[in-house]
N, C-alpha and C positions, 0 to 999 in steps of 0.2 A: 555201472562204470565200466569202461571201456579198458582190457588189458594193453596196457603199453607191449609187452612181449606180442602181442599179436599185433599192433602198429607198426613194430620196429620190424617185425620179419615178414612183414604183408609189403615191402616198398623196398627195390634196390635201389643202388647208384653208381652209377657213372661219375668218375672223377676223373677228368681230360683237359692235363696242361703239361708241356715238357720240362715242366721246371721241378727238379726233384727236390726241393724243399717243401714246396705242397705237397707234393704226393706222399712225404715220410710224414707231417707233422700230421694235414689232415686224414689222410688213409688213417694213422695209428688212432688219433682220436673218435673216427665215424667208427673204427673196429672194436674202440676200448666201448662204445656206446651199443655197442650190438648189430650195427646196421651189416647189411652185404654190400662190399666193396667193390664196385670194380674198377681197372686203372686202365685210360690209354692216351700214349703222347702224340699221339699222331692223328689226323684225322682217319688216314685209312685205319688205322686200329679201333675208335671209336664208334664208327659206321658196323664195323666188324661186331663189337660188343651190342650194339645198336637191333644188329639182324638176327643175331642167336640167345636175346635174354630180353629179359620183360623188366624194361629199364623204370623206373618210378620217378627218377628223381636225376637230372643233369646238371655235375656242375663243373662249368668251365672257364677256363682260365681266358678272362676278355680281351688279353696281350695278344692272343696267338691269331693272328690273320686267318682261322678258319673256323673261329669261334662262332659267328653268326650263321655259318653255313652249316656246321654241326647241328646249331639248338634248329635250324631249320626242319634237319634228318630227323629230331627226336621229335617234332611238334606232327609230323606225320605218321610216325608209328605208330601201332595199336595200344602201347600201352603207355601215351606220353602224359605224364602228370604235371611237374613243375620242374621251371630252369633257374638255378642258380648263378648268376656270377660272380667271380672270382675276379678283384681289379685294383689300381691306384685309385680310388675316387676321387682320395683328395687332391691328389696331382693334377687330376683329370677331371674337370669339372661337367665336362659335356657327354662322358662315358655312360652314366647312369642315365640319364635322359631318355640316349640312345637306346640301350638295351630293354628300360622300362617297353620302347615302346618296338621291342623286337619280342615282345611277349616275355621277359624275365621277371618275374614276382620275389625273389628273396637276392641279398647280396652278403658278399663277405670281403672286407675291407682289406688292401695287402698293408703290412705285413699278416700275416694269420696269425690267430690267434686261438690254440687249442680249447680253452675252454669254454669259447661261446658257440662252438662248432656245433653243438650235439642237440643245445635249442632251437638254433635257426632248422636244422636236418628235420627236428621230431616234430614242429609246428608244422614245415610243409608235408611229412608223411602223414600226419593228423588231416591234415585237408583230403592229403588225395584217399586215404581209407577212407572217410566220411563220403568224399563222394560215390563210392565205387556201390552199387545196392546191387541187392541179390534177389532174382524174382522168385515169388513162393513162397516168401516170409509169414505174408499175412493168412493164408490158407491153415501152414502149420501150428499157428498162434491160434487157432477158433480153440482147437481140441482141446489146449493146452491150458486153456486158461483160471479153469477152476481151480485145477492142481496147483497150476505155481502159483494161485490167491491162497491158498489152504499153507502150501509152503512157505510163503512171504509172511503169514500172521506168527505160522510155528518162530521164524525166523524173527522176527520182530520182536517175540517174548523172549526169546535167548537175548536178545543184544538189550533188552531193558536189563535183563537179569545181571548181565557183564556190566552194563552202564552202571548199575547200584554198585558195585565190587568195586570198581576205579573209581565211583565218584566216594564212597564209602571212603576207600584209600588216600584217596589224595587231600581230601579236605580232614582227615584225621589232623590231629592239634599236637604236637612234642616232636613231630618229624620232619630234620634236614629237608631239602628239598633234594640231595641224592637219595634219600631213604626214600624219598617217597617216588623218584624216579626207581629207582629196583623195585620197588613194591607192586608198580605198575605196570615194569616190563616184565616180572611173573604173571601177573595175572594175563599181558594180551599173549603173549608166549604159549599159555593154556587154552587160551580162546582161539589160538591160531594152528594148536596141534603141531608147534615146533619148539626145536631143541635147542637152541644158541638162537641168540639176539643181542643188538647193544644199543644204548640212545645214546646221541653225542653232543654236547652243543657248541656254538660258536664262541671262542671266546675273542670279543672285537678287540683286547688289548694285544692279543699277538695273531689275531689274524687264520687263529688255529680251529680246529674241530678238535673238540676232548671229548674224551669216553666217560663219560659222569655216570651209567650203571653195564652192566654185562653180567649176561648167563655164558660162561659161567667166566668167575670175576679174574681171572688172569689178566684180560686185557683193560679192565676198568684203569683211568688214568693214561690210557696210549692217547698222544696228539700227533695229529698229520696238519699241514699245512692247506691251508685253505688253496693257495693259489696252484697246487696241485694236480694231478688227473683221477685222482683215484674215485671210487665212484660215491662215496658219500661226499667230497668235493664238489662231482659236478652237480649234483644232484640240489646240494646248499645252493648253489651259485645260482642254476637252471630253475628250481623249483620246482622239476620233475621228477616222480617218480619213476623207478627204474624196475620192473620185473625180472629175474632169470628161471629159467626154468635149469633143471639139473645136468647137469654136462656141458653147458654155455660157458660162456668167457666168465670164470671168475680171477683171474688176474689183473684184473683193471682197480681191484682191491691196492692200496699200497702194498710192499713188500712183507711190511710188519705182521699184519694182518690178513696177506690173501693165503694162508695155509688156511686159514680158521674156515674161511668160506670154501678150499678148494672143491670142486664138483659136487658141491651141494645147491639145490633150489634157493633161491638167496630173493629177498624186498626190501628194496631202499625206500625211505618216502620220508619227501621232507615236512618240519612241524615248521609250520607258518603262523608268525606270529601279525602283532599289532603293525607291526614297523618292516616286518621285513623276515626272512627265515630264521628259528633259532639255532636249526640242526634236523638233524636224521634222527630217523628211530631204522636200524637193519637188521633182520630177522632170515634166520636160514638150518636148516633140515629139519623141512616139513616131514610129515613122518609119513603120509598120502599124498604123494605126487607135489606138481608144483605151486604154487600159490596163486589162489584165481580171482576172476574181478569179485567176487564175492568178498573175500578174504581183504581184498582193497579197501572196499566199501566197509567193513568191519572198521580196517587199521584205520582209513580218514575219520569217520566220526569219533574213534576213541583218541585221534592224533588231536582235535578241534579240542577237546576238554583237556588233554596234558596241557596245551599250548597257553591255556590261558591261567593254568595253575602253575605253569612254568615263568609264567611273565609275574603271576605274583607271588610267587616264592622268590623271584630275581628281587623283585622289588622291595619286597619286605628283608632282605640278606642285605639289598644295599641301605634301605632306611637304619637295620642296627648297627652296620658298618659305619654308617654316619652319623650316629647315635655317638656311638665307641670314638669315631672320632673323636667331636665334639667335646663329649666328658674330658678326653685327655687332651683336648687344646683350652679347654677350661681351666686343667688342672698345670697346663705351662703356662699359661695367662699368666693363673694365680699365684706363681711363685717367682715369675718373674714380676708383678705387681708388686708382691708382699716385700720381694728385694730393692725396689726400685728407690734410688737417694729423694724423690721429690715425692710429698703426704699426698698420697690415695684416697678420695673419700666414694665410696657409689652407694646413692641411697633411690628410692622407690615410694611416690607419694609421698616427698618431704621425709620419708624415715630411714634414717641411715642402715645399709644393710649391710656394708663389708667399709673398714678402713686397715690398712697397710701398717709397718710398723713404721716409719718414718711421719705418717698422717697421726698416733698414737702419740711419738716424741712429739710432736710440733705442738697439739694437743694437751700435753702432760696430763697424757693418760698413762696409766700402768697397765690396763686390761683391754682388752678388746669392747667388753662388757660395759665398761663404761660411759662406752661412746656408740655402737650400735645397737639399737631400736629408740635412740634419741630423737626426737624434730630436729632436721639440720636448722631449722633460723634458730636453736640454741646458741649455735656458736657465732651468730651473724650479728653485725654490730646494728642496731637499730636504724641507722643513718640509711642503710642500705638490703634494707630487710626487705620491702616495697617494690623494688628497682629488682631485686633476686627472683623472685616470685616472679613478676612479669615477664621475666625472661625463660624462667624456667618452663611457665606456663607455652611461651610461643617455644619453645623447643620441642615439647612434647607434643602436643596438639598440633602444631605444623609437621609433624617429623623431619625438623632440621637437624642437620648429623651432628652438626655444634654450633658454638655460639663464639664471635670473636674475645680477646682477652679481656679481660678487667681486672679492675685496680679496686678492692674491697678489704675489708676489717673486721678481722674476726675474733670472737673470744675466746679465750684458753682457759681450763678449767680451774688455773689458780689463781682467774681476774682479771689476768693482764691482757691487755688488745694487741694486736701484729696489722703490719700493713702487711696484705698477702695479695698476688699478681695469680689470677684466678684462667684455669682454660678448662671450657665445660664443654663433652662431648655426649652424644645418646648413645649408650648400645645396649645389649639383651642379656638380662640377668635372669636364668632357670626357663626359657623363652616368655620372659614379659621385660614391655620396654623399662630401661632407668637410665640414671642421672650422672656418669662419670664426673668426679670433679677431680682434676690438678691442679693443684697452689704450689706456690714458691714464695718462702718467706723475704720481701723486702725491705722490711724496717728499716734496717741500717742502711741500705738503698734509698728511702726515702728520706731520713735524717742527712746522710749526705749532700745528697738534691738539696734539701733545705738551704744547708749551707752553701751549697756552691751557686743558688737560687740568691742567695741573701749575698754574696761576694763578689755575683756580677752587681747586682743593684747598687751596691757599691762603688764598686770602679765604675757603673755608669752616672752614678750620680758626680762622682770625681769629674770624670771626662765633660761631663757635663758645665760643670763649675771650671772646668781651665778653658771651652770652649765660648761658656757666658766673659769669663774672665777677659779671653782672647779678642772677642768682638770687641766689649767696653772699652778695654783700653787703646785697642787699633782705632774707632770711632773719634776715640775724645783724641786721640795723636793728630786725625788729618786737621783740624781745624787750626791748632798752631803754623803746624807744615805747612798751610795753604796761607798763613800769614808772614809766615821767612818768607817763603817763596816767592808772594808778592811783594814784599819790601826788597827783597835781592833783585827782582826786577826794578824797582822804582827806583836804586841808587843808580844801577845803569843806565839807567834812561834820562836821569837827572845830571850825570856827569858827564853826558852825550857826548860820548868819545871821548872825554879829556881824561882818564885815567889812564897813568901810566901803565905798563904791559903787566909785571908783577900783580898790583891790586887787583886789574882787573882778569887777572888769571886765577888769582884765588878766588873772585869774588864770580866767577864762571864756576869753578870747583864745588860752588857751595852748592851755587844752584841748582845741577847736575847730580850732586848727592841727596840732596832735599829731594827731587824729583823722583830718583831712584827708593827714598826711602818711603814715599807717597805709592810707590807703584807695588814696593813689598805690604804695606799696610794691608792696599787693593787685595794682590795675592791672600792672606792670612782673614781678609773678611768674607774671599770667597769661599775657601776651604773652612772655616768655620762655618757658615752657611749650610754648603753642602755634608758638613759633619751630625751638624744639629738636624736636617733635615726637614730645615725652611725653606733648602731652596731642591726642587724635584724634577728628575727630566718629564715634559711632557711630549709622551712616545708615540710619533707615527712616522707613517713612510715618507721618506727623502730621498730625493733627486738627488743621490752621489755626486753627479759633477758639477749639480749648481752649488756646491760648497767648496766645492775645490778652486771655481773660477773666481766664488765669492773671496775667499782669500786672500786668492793673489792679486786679485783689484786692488783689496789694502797696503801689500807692499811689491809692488810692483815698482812703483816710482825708486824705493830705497834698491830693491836689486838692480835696479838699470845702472843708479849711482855706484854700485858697488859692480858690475857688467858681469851679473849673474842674471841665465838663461832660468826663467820659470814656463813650463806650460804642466796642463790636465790631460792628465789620456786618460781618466773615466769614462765609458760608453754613457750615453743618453741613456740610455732602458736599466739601468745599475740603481736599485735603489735598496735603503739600508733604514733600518728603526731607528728612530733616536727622537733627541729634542733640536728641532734646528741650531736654534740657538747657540746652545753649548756645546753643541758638535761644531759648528764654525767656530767659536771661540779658540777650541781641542785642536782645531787643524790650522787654525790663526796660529797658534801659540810654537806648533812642531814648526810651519814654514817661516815663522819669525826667527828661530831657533836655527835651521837651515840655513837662512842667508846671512845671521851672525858670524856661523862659523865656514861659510865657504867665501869664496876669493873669485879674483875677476878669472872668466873662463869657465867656472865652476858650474854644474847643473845641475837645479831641482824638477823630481814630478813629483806630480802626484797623481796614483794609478790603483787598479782596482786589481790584486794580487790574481792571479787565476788558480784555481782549487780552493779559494779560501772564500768561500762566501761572506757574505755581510762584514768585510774587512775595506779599508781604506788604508793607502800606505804611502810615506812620503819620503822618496830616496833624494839624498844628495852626493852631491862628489865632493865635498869637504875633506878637513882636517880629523873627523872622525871621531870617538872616544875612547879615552884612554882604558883600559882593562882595569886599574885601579877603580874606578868610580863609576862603571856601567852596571853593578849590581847594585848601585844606592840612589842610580837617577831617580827615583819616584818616592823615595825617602826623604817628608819633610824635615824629621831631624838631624838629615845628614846633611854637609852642605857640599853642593858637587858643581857650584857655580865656578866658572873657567870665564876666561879674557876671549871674546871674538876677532876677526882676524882683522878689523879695524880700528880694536882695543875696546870693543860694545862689552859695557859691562853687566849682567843680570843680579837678580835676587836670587837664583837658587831656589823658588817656589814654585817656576811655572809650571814643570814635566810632574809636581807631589797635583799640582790641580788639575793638570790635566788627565793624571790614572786616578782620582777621587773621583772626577767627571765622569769618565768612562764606565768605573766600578759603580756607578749611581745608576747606570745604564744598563747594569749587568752583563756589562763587559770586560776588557779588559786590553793592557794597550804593552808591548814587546817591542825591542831593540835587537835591530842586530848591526854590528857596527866593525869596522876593522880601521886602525889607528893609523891616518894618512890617506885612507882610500876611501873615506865616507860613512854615510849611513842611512839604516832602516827603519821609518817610525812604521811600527803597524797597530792599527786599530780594528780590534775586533769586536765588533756589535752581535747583539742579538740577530740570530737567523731571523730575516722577515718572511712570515707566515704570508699565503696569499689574501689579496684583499676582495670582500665583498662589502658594494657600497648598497645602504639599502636608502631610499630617497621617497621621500613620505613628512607631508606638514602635517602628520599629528603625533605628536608624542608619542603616546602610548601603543599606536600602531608598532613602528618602530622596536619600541621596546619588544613586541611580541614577536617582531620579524627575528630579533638578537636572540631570543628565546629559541624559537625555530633552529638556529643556527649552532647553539652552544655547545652539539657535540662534534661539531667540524672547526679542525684547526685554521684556522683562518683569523683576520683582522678585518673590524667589522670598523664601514667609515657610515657616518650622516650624513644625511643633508634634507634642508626643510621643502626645499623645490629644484625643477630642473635647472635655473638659472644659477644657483649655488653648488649644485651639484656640477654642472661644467665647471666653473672655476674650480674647483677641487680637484678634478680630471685633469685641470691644464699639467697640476704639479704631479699627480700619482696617480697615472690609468689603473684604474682595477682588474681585479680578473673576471667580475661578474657586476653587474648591474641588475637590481629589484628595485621594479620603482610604480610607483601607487598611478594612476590614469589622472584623476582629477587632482591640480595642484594651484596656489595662488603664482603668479608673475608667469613662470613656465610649466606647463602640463606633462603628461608623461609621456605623450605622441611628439610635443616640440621636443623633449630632451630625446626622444627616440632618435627624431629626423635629424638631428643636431650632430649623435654620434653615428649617424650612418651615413653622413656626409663631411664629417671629419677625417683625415686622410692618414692620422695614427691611431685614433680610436674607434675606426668602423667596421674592426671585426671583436669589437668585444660584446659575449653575449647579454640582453638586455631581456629580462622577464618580468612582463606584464601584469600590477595587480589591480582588481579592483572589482568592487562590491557588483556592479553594474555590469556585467559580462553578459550584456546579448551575443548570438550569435552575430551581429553584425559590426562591433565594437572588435569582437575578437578576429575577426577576418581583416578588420581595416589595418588591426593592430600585426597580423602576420604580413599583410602586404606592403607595409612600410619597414621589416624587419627585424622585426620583434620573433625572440627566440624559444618565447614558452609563453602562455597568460595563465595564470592562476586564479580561482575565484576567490574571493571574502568572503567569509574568515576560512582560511588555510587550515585545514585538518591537519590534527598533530602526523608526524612521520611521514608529510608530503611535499615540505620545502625544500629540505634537507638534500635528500635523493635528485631532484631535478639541479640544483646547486653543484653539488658531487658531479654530476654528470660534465657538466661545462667548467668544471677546475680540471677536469683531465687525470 
């Protein structure tokens, strides 16, 4: 092995930049590493150092406009080995390039940085000593050779003899891992024929170098910082060994420390571990001169044996460190367990191994004894013995970390059964898996339920019976009513005008209230209906405005007569969930409502609010509502019917059936109103999901395609053929179209060519399915504008995806 001290002293350098921040940080650091410095800012001065020294090593600062012309000077001298630059690289991206190809082999990055100074330096003095050969070598080796074979065996049997002592020492059993670092650094101390030494190691949590043994032990316990100059720093960092011979710089030592070594022969050399260095071992006053490559070669092979008993002496310090943890996060578990208000039970193969004292009381147990090393389905109610097991089973065997809650019954030792609300988790008891169980007793939780169980059935069955009530007798009322009604017509028309003004005033009166009480009856049969839940919205997508215009087609004629303005400003493209039907009814009922109470001049819309999704809203300029009675408009049992502004008189039911309607809808419908200045009906519907129409005459296809789709939110429409499927389009374009190839009336190429010649539905995507996908079917099918073709049958998780993509 090659001395570094004759590396380091066989190669100078030149160091030439005018910037004196380099020249103090790195000067101090090539000086603290042993190298010969020399410095010049100038290029006359470095030509100068150039022509009177035997430069090894150039490095220069690439900023200086005479950089390239310098490393030129030095690539001509006699003794020109390697150039270094010195630059912004990363500022400068094209610098390095440059240089590389002006012959520079190593760089150092600005800002500098001291510590990595000393491996870049000793790697290229490594090179240029390696090349530099001496002629005569081999002539002197013929003579030589027997002896140093004779002295290599002597030498050989010493270092077995030393190996036996450290490997003796260190693998000895009762000894710290400092004891056995001191015990090792007497012994290589003695093999090394010197007087003080110390081994130190890295400690990663603060980044330090610690003195863990020392001859002699004053200094055991000193830490120096890693990020440091000192030379067991660089040395960790570098993973170089460092030689001095005696009278050499030993000040590069920290402060703490460089007495210990002052002008003493001193070897740093680091232990290299699995992972990376652990530390130095540093040894110094030899007792016969300085320490030679032999001495090297000694400390590396007894460094390789510390190194690995050092890693498992680490290792085994931290296993009982994590041992000791353990016990005592065991032992906080356990007491926090055994305090905890809700019963503990953890058992292992069915057999209870630990319960808590709260798991005891619930239990009525007195001892602990009593209840573990029991089979837990002791305390398990039969019903649920079968169903426990299976579960427990897939807990273990799967290692699921737990299982969700349950509702189970268990028995207590003095007989009596508990409803218990059960959450079972796995964890590790003494390291083998078990069964954590918490319960919480709900008896009275469930006895409660019972009752409040048994209280609604109750009032539902009541509600039920004033609803059956409500219909019958509304039912059996219209038939008389429709018999007044028609006799009050038939006296009028019988006395054909000839009644005097009084009779036939009252006899208009009656009529008009018969009518009115036929139309409450209506009201009360329809909200029974909808209470019972005979009558259901059937929910798809609508055309917002064609209900708005639908309407006002109905009273359109009475607003003219009353010279109130109606129109719709619903957009075309506005569409909302609902059941036609009863949503025109809902919006029948608010605009009948509207021109009641507005006057000639007055004006109604109806318009699609903006920020309000899936809402329709119907403003008037009316007389408005009164503050008194706009928290009870939608209150059947309240009565909030008012005189309209031509003396229109209502029931007072229609705004209770028209939020029944809505709340049927899972929605819901708001006022906002101010008294003289009008009012706001709003109706809020369910957000509509986007639609995908899938169009396929066979059932069960279909169904599979729904299938396909059911974890994408969307609203999924039918249709048996293309011909049925446009008509459906007229009312609610989709967002996407799936549609089977072969179909009876329309195919899947007519319905293709249908929407891509339609002038509002010819950009919506249409994807092609069908069992029959030649290559020539699927090209015809692109060239008519078909936006995907899929084959039959659809592999699960490949509709879905191509679907998503065209919803955007």
């Amino acid at each position: 092995m090659l001395s570094n001290n004759r590396i380091i002293a066989s190669v100078s350098i030149l160091l030439a930049t005018n910037d004196q921040q380099i020249l103090r940080t790195a000067g101090k650091a090539l000086d603290v590493f042993g190298f010969k410095v020399f410095r010049a800012v100038s290029l006359e001065d470095a030509q100068s150092v150039l022509a009177n020294n035997a430069i090894g090593i150039l490095a220069v600062d690439l900023r200086q406009p005479w950089a390239f012309e310098l490393a030129g000077s030095f690539r001509a001298s006699p003794s020109y080995g390697e150039c270094i630059g010195i630059g912004p690289f990363d500022e400068d991206q094209t610098l390095m390039p440059v240089a590389v190809e002006k012959g520079f082999s190593g760089f150092v990055p600005l800002p500098v940085a001291a510590e990595s100074l000393p491996e870049i330096f000793y790697k290229s003095a490594g090179r240029i000593f390696s090349a530099r050969s001496y002629k005569g070598v081999e002539a002197q080796l013929g003579a030589a050779i027997l002896l140093e074979k004779n002295r290599e065996l002597e030498s050989r049997l010493k270092e077995i003899d030393r190996s036996m002592k450290v490997a003796a020492t260190l693998a000895a059993r009762g000894f710290s891992i400092d004891e056995k670092l001191h015990k090792s650094l007497e012994i290589l101390l003695e093999q090394l024929d010197a007087g003080r030494g110390s081994i130190m190691l890295l400690d990663t949590a603060t980044n330090e170098l610690v003195v863990r043994a020392s001859i002699p032990a004053k200094i055991t316990g000193l830490r120096q910082p890693l990020n440091g100059t000192s030379v067991a720093a660089v040395v960790t960092k570098s993973g170089v060994p460092i030689n001095r011979a005696e009278g050499e710089r030993a000040a590069a030592f920290s402060t703490r420390n460089s007495e210990e070594y002052k002008g003493s022969a001193f070897l740093s050399y680091p232990i290299a571990g699995s992972e990376g260095t652990l530390g130095v071992f540093n040894v110094t006053d030899k007792k016969a001169g300085p320490f030679t490559d032999e001495d090297e070669e000694t400390l590396s092979r007894f460094i390789d044996r510390i190194a690995t008993i050092i890693e498992n002496a680490m290792l085994h310090d931290k296993l009982r460190a994590d041992e000791a943890a353990l016990r005592e996060s065991e032992k906080r578990y356990r007491l926090l367990v055994d305090s905890a208000p809700d019963p503990i039970v953890v058992h292992r193969d069915f057999i209870v191994t630990y319960a808590n004292r709260a798991a005891l009381k619930f239990i009525r147990a007195e001892r602990a004894e009593e209840v573990v090393g029991r089979d837990v389905m002791d305390f398990i109610h039969p019903d649920y013995r079968q169903s426990v097991v299976d579960r427990l089973t897939a807990l273990v065997s799967q290692g699921l970390s737990g299982l969700p809650r349950s509702e189970q019954k268990y028995y207590r030792l003095d007989g009596t059964i508990a409803d218990v609300e059960v959450s079972t988790t796995l964890v590790t008891q003494e390291g083998k898996p078990a069964v954590q169980t918490i319960f919480r007793d709900i008896t009275e939780r469930k006895l409660m339920d019972a009752e409040l169980h048994k209280a609604k059935n109750l009032a539902e069955d009541a509600t039920r019976m004033k609803d059956k009530f409500v219909s019958l007798v509304t039912h059996d009322l219209r038939s008389p009513l429709a018999s007044i009604i028609a006799h009050l017509r038939k006296v009028d028309s019988l006395a054909n005008g000839s009644l005097p003004e009084v009779p036939k005033a009252m006899l208009g009166h009656a009529a008009d209230n018969a009518n009115r009480l036929v139309e409450m009856i209506d009201r009360l049969l329809d909200l029974s209906r909808l209470k019972t839940g005979s009558v259901k919205p059937r929910m798809q997508p609508v055309a917002a405005r064609s209900i708005g215009v639908m309407a006002i087609d109905g009273l359109s004629a009475l607003a003219e007569e009353k010279g109130i303005a109606i129109s719709c400003e619903i957009p075309r493209e506005v569409k909302v969930m609902a059941d036609r039907e009863l949503l025109l009814e809902v919006v029948g009922n608010l605009l009948s409502n509207a021109v009641k109470f507005c006057k000639k001049g007055d004006r109604i819309t109806i318009f699609a609010p903006e920020g309000m999704p899936s809402t329709i809203a119907v403003k008037d300029t009316g007389k408005g509502i009164s503050p008194l009675i706009i928290d009870d408009l939608f209150r059947e049992e309240v009565k909030t019917s008012t005189t309209g502004t031509a003396g229109e008189k209502g029931t007072g039911l229609g705004l209770p059936l028209c939020a029944e309607i809505i709340a049927a809808h899972g929605g819901r419908i708001t006022v906002e109103s101010e008294e003289g200045a009008g009012s706001i009906f709003f109706i809020t519907l369910p957000e509509l999901k986007p639609t995908v129409m899938i169009v396929d005459d066979h059932e069960m296809a279909r169904k599979i395609f729904r299938e396909h789709l059911k974890d994408l939110d969307v609203e999924v429409l039918e249709a048996e053929n293309g011909a049925q499927a446009l008509t459906m389009m007229e009312s609610l374009a989709p967002k996407v179209v799936i549609t089977d190839v072969y179909m009876p009336e329309m195919d899947g190429y007519g319905l293709l060519e249908c929407i891509r010649n339609h002038p509002t539905m010819k950009g919506i995507p249409v994807i092609m399915v069908s069992a029959d996908a030649t290559e020539e079917r699927q090209k015809l099918a692109m060239e008519m504008g078909a936006n995907d073709f899929v084959l039959k049958p659809v592999p699960d998780g490949d509709l879905a995806p191509r679907v998503l993509r065209y919803l955007g």
